[in-house]
N, CA, C and O atoms as CSV, one atom per row, in Angstrom:
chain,resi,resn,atom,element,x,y,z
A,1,UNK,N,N,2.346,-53.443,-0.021
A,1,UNK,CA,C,3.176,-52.751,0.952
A,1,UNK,C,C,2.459,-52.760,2.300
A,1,UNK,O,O,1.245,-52.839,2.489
A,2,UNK,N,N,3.415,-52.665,3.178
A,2,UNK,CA,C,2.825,-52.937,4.536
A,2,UNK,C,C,2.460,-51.453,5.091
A,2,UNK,O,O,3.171,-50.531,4.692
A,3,UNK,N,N,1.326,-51.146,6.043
A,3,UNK,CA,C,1.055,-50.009,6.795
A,3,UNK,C,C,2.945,-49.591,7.005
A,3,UNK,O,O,3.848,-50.416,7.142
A,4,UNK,N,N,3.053,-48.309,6.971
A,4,UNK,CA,C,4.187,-47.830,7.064
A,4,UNK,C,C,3.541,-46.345,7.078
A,4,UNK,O,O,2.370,-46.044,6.846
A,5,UNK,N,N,5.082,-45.146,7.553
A,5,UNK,CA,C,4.589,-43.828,7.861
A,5,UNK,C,C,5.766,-43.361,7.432
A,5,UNK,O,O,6.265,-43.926,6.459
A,6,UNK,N,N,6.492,-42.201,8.070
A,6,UNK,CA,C,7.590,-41.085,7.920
A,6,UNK,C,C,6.973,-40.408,9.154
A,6,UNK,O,O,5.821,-39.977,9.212
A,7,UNK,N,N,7.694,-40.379,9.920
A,7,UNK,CA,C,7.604,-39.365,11.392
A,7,UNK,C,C,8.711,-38.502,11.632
A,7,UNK,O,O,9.725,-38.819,12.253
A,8,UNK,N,N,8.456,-37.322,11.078
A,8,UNK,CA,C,9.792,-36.150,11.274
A,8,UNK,C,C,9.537,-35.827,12.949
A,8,UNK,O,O,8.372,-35.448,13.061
A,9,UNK,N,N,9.810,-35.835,13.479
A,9,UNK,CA,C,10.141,-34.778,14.968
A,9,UNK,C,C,10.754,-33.679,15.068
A,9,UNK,O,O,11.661,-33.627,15.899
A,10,UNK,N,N,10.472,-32.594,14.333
A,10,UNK,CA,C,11.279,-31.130,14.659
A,10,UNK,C,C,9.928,-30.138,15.536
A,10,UNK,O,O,8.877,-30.614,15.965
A,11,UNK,N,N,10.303,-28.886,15.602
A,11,UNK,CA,C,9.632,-27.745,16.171
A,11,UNK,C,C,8.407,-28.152,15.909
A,11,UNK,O,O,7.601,-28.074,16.835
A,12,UNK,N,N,7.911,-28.728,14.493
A,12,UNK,CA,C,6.467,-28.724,14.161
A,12,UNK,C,C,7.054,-30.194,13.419
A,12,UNK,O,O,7.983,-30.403,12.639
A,13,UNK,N,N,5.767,-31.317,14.236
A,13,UNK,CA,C,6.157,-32.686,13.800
A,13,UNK,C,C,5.628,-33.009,12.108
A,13,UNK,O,O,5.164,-32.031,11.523
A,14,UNK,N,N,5.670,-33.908,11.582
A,14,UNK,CA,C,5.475,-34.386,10.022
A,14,UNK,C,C,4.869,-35.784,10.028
A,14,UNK,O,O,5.516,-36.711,10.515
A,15,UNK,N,N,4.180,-35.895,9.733
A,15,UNK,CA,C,3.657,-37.367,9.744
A,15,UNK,C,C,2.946,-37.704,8.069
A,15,UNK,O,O,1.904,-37.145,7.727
A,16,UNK,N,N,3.528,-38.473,7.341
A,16,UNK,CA,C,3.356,-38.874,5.790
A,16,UNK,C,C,3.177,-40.472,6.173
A,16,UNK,O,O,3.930,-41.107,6.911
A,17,UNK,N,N,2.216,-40.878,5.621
A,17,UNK,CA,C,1.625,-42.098,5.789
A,17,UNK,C,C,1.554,-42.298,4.671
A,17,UNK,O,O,1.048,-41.436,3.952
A,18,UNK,N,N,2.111,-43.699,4.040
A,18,UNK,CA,C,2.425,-44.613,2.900
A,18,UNK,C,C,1.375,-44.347,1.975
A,18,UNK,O,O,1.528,-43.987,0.808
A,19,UNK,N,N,0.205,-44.563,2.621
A,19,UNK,CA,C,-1.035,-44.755,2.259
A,19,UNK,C,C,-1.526,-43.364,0.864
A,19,UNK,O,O,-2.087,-43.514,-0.221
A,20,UNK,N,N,-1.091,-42.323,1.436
A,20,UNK,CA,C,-0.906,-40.754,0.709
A,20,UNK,C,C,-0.165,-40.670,-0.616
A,20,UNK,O,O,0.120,-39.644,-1.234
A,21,UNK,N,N,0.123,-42.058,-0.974
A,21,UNK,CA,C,1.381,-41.592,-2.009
A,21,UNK,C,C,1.681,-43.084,-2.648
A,21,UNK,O,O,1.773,-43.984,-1.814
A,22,UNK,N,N,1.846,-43.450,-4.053
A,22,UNK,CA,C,2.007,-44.480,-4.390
A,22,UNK,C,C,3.415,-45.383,-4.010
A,22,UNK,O,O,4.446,-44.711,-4.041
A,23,UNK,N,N,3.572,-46.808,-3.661
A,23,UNK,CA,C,4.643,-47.191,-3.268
A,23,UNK,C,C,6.052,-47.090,-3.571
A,23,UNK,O,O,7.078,-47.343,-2.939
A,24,UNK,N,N,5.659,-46.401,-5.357
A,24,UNK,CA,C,7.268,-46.195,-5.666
A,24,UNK,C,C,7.614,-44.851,-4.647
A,24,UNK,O,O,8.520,-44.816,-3.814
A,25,UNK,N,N,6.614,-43.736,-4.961
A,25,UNK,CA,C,6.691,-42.546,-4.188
A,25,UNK,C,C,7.230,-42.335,-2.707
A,25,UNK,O,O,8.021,-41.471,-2.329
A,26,UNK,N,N,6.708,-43.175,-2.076
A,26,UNK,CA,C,6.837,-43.560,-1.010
A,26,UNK,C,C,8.165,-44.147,-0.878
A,26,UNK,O,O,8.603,-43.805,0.221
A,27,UNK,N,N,8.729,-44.638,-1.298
A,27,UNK,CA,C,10.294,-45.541,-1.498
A,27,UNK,C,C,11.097,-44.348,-1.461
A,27,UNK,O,O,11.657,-44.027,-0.414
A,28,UNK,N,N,11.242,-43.421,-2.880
A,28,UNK,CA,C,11.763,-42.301,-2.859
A,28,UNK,C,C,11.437,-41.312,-1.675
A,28,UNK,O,O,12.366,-41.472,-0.883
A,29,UNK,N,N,10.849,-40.669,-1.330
A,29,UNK,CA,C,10.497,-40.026,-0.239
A,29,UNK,C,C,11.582,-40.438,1.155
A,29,UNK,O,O,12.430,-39.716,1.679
A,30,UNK,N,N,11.169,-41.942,1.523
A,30,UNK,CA,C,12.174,-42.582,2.885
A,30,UNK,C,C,13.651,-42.769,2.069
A,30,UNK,O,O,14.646,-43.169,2.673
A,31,UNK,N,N,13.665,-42.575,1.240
A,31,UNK,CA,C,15.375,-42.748,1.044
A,31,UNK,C,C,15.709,-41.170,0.734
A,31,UNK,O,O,16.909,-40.893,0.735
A,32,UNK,N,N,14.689,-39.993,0.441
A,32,UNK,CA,C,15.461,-39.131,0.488
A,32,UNK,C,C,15.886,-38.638,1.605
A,32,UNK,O,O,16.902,-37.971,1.801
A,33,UNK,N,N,14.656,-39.161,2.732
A,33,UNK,CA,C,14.630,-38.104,4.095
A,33,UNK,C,C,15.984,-39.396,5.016
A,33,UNK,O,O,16.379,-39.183,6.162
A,34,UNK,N,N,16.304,-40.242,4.432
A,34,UNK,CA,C,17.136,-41.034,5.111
A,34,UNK,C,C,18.452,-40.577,4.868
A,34,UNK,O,O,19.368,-40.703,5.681
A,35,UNK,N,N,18.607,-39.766,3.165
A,35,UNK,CA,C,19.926,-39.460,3.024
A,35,UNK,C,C,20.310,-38.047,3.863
A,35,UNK,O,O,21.409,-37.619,4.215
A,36,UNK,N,N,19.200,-37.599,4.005
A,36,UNK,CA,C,19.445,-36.294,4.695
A,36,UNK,C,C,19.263,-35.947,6.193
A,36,UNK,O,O,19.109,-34.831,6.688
A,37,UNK,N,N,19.315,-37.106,6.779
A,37,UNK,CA,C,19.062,-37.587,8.140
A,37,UNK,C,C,20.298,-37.779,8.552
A,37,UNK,O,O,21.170,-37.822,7.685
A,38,UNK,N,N,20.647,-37.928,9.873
A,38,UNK,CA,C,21.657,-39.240,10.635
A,38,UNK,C,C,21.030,-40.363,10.681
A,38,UNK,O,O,19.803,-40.432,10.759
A,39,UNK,N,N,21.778,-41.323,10.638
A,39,UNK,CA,C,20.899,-42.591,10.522
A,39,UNK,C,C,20.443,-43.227,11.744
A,39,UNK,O,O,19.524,-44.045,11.702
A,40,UNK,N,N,20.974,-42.935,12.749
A,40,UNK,CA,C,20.953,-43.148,14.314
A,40,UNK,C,C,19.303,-41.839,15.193
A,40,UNK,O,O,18.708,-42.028,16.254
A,41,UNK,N,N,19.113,-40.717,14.202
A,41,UNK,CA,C,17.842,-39.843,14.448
A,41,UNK,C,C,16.834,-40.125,13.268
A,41,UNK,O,O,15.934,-39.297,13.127
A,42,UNK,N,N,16.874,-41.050,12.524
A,42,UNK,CA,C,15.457,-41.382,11.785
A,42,UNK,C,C,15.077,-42.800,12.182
A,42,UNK,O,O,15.842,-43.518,12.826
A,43,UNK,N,N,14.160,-43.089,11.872
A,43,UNK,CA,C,13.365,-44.909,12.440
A,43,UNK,C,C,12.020,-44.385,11.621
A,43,UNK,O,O,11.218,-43.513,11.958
A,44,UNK,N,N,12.058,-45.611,9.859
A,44,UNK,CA,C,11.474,-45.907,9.755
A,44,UNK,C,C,10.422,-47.304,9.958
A,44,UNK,O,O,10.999,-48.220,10.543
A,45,UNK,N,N,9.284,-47.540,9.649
A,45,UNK,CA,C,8.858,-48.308,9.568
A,45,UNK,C,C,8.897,-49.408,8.890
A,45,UNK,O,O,8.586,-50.520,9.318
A,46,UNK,N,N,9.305,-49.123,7.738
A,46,UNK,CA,C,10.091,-49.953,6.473
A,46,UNK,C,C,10.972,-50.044,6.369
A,46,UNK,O,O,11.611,-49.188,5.756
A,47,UNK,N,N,11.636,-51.291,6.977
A,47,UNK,CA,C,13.229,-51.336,7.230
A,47,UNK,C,C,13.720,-52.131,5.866
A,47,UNK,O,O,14.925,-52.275,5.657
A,48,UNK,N,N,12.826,-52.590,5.039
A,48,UNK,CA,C,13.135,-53.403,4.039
A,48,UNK,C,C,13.783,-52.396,3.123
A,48,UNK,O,O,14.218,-52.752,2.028
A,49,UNK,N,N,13.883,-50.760,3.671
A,49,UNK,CA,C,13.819,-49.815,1.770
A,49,UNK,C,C,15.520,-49.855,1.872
A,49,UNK,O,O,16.203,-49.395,0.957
């Protein structure tokens, strides 16, 4: 897997780096915070998920 992150931007920012968490983990994680996003206010790094 390539360097990749999760960058929330609210009141208090979030930063989860791939690296923290095994790749399946990491898969799940960006597709949950993607379903619960607008898709036009998230930009991940892993556009492949």
């Amino acid at each position: 897997m390539s360097a990749g992150f999760i960058l929330l931007n609210l009141e208090t920012n979030y930063f989860f780096p791939s690296s923290c968490m095994g790749p399946e983990d990491y898969k799940i994680v960006s597709r949950f915070v993607k379903s619960k996003m607008d898709n036009d206010a998230i930009d991940l790094l892993d556009d492949d998920l």
